[in-house]
C-alpha positions as CSV (number, residue, x, y, z in Angstrom):
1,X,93.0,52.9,44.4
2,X,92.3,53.9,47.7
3,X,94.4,57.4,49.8
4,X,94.6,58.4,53.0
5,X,95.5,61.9,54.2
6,X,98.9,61.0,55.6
7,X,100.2,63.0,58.7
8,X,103.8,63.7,59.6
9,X,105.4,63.8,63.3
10,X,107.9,66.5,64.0
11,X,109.7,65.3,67.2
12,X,113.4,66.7,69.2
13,X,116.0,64.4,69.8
14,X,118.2,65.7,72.4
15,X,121.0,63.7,71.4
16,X,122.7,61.7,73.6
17,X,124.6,63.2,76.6
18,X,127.9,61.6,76.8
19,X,129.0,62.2,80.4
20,X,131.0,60.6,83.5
21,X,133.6,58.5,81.4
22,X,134.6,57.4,85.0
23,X,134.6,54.0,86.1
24,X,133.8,52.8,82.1
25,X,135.0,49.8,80.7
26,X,138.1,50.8,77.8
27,X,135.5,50.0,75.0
28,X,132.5,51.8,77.0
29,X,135.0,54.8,76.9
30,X,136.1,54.6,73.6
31,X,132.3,54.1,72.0
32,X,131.5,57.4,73.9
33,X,133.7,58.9,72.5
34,X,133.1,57.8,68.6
35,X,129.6,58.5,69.1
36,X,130.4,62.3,70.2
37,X,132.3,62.4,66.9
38,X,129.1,60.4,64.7
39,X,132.4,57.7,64.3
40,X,129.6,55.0,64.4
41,X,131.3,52.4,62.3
42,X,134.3,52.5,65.1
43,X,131.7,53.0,68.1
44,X,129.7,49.9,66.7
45,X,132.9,47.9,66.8
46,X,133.7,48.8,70.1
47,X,130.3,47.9,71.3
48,X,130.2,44.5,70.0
49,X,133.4,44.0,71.6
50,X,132.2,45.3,75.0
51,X,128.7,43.1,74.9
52,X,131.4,40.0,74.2
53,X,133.3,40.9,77.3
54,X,130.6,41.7,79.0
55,X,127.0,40.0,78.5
56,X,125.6,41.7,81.5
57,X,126.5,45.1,80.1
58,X,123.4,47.3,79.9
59,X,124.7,50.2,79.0
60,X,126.4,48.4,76.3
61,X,123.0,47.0,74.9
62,X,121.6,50.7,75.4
63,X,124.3,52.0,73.1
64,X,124.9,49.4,70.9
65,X,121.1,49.5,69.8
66,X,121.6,53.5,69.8
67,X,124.4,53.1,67.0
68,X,122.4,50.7,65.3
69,X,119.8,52.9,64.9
70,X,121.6,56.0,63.7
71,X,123.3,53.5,61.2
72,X,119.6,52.1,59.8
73,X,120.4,48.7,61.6
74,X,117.0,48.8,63.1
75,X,116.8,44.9,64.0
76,X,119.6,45.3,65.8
77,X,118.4,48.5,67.6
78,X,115.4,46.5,68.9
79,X,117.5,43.1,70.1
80,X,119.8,44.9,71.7
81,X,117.2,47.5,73.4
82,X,115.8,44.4,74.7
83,X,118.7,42.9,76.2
84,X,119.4,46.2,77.6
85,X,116.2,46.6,79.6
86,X,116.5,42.6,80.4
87,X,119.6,43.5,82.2
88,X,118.3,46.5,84.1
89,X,115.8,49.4,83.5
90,X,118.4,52.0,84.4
91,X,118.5,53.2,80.7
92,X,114.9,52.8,80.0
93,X,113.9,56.2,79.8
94,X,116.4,57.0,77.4
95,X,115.5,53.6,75.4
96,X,112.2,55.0,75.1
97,X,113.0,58.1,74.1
98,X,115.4,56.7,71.1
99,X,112.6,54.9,70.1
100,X,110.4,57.7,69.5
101,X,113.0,59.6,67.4
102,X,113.9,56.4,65.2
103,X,110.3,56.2,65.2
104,X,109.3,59.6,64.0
105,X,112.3,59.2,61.6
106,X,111.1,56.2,60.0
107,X,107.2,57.4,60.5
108,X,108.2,60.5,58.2
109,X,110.1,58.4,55.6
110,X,107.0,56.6,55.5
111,X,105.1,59.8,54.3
112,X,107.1,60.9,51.9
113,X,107.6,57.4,50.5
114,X,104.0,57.2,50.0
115,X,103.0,60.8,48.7
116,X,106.1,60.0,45.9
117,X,104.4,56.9,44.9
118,X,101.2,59.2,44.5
119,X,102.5,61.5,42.1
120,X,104.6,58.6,40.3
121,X,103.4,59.3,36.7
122,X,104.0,55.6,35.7
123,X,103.4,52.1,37.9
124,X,106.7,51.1,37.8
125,X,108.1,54.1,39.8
126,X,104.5,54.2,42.2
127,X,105.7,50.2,43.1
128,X,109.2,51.3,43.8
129,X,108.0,54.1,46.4
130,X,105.3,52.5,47.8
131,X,107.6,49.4,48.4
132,X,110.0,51.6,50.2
133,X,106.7,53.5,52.2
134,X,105.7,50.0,53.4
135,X,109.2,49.1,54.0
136,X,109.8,51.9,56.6
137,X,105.9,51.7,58.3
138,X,106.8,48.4,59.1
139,X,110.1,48.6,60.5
140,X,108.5,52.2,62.9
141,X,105.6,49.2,63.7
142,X,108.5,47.2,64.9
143,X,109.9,49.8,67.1
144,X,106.5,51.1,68.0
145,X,104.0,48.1,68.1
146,X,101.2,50.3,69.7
147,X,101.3,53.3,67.1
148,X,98.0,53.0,65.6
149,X,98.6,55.6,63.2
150,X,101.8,54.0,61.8
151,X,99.7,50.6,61.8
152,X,96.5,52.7,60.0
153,X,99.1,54.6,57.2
154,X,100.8,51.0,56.3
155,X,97.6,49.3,56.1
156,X,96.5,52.4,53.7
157,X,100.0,52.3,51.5
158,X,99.1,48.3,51.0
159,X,95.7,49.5,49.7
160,X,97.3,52.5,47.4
161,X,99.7,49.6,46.1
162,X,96.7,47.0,45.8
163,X,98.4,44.8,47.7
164,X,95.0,43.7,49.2
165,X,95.9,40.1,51.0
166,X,98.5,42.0,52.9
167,X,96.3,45.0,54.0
168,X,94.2,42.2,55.6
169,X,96.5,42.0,59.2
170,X,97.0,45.8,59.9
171,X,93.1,46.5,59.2
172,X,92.2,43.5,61.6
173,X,94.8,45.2,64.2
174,X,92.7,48.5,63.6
175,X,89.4,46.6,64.1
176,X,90.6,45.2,67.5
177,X,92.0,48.2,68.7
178,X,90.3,51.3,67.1
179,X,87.3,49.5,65.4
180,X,87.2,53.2,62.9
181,X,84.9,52.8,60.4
182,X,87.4,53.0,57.4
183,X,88.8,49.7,59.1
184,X,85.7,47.8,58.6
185,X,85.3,49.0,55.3
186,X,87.7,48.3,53.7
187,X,88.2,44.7,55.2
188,X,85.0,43.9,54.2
189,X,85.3,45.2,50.9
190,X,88.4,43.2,50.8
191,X,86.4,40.0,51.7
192,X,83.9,40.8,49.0
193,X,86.3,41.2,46.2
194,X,88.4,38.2,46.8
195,X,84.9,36.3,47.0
196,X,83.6,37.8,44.1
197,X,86.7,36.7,42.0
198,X,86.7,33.0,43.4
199,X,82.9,32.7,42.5
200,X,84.0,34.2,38.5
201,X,86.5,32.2,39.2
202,X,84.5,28.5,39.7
203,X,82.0,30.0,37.0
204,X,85.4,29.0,34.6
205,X,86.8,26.0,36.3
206,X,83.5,24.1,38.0
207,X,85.9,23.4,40.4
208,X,84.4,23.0,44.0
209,X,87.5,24.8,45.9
210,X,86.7,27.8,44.0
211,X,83.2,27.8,45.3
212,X,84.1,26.8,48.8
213,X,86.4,29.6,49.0
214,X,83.9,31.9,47.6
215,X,81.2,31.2,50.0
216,X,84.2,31.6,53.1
217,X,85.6,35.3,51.9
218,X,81.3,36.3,51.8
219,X,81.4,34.6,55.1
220,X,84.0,36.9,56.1
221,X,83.0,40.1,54.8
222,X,79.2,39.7,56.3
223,X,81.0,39.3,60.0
224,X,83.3,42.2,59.6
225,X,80.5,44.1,57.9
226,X,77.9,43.8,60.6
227,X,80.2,43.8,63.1
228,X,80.8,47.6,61.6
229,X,77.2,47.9,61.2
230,X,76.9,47.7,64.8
231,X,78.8,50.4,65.3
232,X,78.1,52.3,62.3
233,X,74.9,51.8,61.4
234,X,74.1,54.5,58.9
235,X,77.3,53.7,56.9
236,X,76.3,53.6,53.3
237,X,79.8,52.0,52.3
238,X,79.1,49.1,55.1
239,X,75.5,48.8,53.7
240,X,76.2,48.6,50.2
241,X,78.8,45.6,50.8
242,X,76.7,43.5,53.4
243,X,74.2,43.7,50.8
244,X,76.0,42.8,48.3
245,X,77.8,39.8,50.5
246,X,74.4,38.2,51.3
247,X,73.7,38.1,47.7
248,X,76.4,36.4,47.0
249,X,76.3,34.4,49.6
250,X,72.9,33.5,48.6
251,X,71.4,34.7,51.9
252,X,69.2,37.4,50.3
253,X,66.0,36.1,52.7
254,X,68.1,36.7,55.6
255,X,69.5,40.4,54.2
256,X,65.8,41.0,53.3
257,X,64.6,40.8,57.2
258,X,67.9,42.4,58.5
259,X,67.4,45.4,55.9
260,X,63.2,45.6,56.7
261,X,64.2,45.5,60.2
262,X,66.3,48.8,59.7
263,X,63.8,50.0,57.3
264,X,61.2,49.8,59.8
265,X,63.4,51.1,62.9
266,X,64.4,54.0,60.7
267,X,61.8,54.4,57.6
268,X,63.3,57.9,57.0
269,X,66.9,56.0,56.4
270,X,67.6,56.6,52.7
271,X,70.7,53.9,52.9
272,X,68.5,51.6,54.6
273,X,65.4,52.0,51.8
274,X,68.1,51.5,49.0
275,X,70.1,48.9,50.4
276,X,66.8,47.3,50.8
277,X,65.8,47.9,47.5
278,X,68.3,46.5,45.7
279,X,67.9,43.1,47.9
280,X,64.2,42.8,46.7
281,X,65.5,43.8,43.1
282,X,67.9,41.0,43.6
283,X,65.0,38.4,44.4
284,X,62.8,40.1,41.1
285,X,60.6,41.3,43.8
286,X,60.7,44.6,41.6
287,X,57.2,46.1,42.9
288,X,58.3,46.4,46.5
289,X,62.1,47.1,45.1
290,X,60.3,50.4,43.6
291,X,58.4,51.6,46.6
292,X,62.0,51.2,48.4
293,X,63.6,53.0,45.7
294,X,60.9,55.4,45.2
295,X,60.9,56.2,49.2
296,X,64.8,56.7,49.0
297,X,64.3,58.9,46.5
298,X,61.9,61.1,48.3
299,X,64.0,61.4,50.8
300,X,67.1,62.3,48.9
301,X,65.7,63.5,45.1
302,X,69.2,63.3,44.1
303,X,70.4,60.2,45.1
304,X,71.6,59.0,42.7
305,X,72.3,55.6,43.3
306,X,68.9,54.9,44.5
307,X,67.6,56.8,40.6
308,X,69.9,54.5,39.1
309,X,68.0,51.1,39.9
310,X,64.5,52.4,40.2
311,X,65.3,52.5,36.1
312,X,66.9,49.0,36.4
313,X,64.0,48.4,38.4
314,X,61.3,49.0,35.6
315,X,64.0,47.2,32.6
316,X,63.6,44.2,34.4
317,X,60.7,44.4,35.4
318,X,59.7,45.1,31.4
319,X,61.8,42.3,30.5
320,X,59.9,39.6,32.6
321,X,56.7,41.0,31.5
322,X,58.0,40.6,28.3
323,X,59.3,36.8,28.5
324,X,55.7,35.7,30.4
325,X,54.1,37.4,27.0
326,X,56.0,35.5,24.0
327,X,55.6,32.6,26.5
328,X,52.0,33.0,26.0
329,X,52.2,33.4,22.2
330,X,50.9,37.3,22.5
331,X,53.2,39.2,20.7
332,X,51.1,41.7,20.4
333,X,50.2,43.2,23.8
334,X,53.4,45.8,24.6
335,X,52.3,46.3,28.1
336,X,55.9,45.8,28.9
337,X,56.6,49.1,27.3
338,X,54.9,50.8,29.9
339,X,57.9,49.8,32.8
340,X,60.2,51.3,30.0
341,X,58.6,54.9,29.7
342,X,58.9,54.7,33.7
343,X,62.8,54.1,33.6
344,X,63.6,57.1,31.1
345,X,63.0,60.0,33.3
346,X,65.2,58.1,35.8
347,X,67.8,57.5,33.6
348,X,67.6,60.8,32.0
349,X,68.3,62.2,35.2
350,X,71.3,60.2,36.1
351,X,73.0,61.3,32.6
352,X,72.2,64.6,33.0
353,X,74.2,64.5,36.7
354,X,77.0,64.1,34.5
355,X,77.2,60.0,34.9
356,X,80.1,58.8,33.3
357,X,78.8,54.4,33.9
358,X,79.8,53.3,30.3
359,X,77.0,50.9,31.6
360,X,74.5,53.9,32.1
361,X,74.5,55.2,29.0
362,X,74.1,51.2,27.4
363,X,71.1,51.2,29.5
364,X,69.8,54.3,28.1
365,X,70.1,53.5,24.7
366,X,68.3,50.4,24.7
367,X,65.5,52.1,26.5
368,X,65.6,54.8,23.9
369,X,65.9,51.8,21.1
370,X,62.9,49.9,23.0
371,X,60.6,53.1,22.8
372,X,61.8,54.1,19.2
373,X,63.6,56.6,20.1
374,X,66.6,55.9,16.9
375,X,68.6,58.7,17.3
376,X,69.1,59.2,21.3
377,X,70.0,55.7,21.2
378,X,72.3,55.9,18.7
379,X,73.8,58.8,20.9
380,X,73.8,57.1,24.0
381,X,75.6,54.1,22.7
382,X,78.3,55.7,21.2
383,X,78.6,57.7,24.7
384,X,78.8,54.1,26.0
385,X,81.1,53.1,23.6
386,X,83.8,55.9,24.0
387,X,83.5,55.9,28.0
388,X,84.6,52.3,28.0
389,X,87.6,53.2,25.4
C-alpha cells in the first residue's frame, strides 16, 4: 500500500459583505438578508426564484452558487458560478475567492478523510474513509481543476485504497503537468502489474486476449518508464520496472543495449550495473550478470539487492552446469558445487541484514542442503516456512 505525506491548507474567508440593499430585486433583498442570518434553506429558495425571474441576474448566480456551497451543493456552486461570470465578471473576484475557501474546505476534509482510513484498524472502515477522502479530492478538483496538489493527494488516496485503474487519470494529469518522479513511478508500476497479471492470467486460460493485453500494459509501462528515465535517470524505482517491463515484454536484447549504454556512460552507476545484471541474468548470461553484480557491489558493499542475485546468479548458474552434466551421463563430476559455495557468503550476508524474503531464506536452505549443510537448512527452511505464515 502506498502513503503520501498529506498537507493541509489553512485559508480566511472573509465572509460575505452584505451591503447596499438599494436598487435589489425583492428576492435579491430577502436572500441577503437570510444569508446574514446562515437562513440558507430560505436564501436558496429565494435565489432560485430570482434566477427564474431573472436569467440575466449575475448577482443572483454569484449567490446562488455561494449558498450552494455553504449547504455542500457543490455542483450547483460551480453551474451557477459559471452562469454568473457568463453574464458579467462584475463578481468574479469574489467568485474566485469562494472557490478557494470551498476549496481549502473540501482540500482539508480530504486530509483527514485519508489519515482516518490510515489508522482504520480493519478494511472495512479504511474503505469507508478513503471512499469519503476520494469523494471530497474530487469534488475540490472540480472547483479547482489546476490544483496539482489536490490532483497528486487523490491520485495517492486511490493508491492507499488499491484502486489502481482509477489512479491511472490523475497520475497521467501529473505527468503532463508536473512530470515528478513519484508520477512516473507509480504509473509505470501500475502498467507492470496489470501486465504481469494478464500474462499469469493467459498462462491459465491460453486465451490470446490475455496475451495481447499483456504485451499492451508492458507497452505502456516501458513509455512512461523511459519517458521518466529521461528525466530521472538515476531512479532505481524507474530502473527496476523498465527492466522488468522489457523482460516481460520479451525485449531483453533491446534492455540489454539501453542498460550497457548507461553502464558505459556511467560505469560507477550502481542502479545501472544491477539493473543490468539482472537483464543478462534474465538471458542465463550469468558470467557477465556477475561482473555486473559484482561491480554494483563494489560500489555499494551493502546493496543489497545487487547481493541478493549475485547468489541467484551462481544457483543458476550451478543448476545449468548441473543439467549439461546428467545430460552427459557424468554424475560424478560436482563441479557445479563450486557456483554453490560462491552464493553462500552472499546469501549469508543478506540474512544477516535482517532479510525477512520468505523466498531468501528457501534459497538458503537449499544451498545449505546442496553443500550438506543438514542442520542450517533445516533452520533456514523453517525460517522460510514461518515468514510466509
Amino acid at each position: 500500500m502506498y502513503r503520501s505525506k498529506l498537507f493541509t491548507i489553512a485559508i480566511l474567508f472573509l465572509g460575505l459583505a452584505i451591503t447596499g440593499f438599494q436598487c435589489a430585486s425583492t428576492e435579491l433583498t430577502s436572500a441577503k438578508l437570510y444569508i446574514q442570518q446562515k437562513n440558507y434553506d430560505l436564501a436558496l429558495a429565494s435565489l432560485k426564484k430570482e434566477v427564474a425571474k431573472n436569467p440575466k441576474s449575475d448577482e443572483g448566480y454569484y449567490l446562488l452558487g455561494l449558498v450552494s456551497g455553504e449547504q455542500g451543493d457543490y455542483p450547483t456552486l460551480i453551474d451557477s458560478y459559471s452562469k454568473s461570470l457568463a453574464i458579467s465578471n462584475l463578481y468574479e473576484k469574489d467568485i474566485n475567492q469562494s472557490k478557494i475557501y470551498f476549496w481549502a474546505q473540501l482540500f482539508n476534509q480530504g486530509v483527514a478523510f485519508f489519515q482516518k482510513g490510515n489508522n482504520a484498524t480493519d478494511k472495512d472502515s479504511a474503505k469507508l474513509w478513503y471512499d469519503k477522502s476520494i469523494n471530497s479530492f474530487k469534488t475540490a478538483t472540480q472547483i479547482e481543476p489546476d490544483s496539482l496538489s489536490t490532483v497528486k493527494n487523490l491520485a495517492f488516496v486511490y493508491l492507499s485504497a488499491q484502486e489502481y485503474d482509477n489512479a491511472i487519470p490523475p497520475l497521467q494529469q501529473l505527468i503532463a503537468k508536473e512530470k515528478s518522479v513519484d508520477s512516473y513511478k507509480y504509473l509505470g508500476e501500475i502498467y507492470y502489474n496489470k501486465a504481469v497479471s494478464f500474462k499469469t492470467k493467459y498462462a491459465n486460460s491460453h486465451d490470446a486476449q490475455d496475451s495481447v493485453a499483456a504485451q499492451d500494459y508492458y507497452g505502456k509501462a516501458i513509455t512512461v518508464l523511459q519517458d521518466g528515465r529521461k528525466l530521472y535517470p538515476n531512479n532505481p524505482d524507474l530502473l527496476l520496472y523498465l527492466s522488468n517491463s522489457y523482460i516481460g515484454a520479451n525485449k531483453v536484447d533491446v534492455a540489454i543495449d539501453a542498460f550497457k549504454e548507461g553502464v558505459e556512460q556511467d560505469p560507477s552507476n550502481k542502479y545501472y550495473r544491477y539493473n543490468y545484471g539482472v537483464l543478462l541474468l534474465g538471458n542465463k548470461d550469468y558470467q557477465d550478470a556477475e561482473t555486473q553484480f559484482k561491480k554494483a557491489i563494489e560500489i555499494d558493499p551493502n546493496y543489497q539487492n545487487a547481493i541478493y542475485n549475485i547468489a541467484v546468479t551462481y544457483v543458476k548458474w550451478a543448476s545449468e552446469i548441473q543439467k549439461e552434466l546428467d545430460a552427459k551421463g557424468d554424475t560424478a563430476t560436482s563441479a557445479f558445487k563450486d557456483k554453490y559455495v560462491k552464493a553462500l557468503p552472499y546469501l549469508q550476508k543478506v540474512a544477516s541484514m535482517k532479510n525477512t524474503d520468505p523466498n531468501m531464506w528457501e534459497l538458503l536452505g537449499k544451498v545449505y542442503a546442496t553443500l550438506g549443510y543438514e542442520k542450517e537448512a533445516t533452520e533456514a527452511m523453517d525460517k522460510a516456512d514461518k515468514l510466509r505464515k
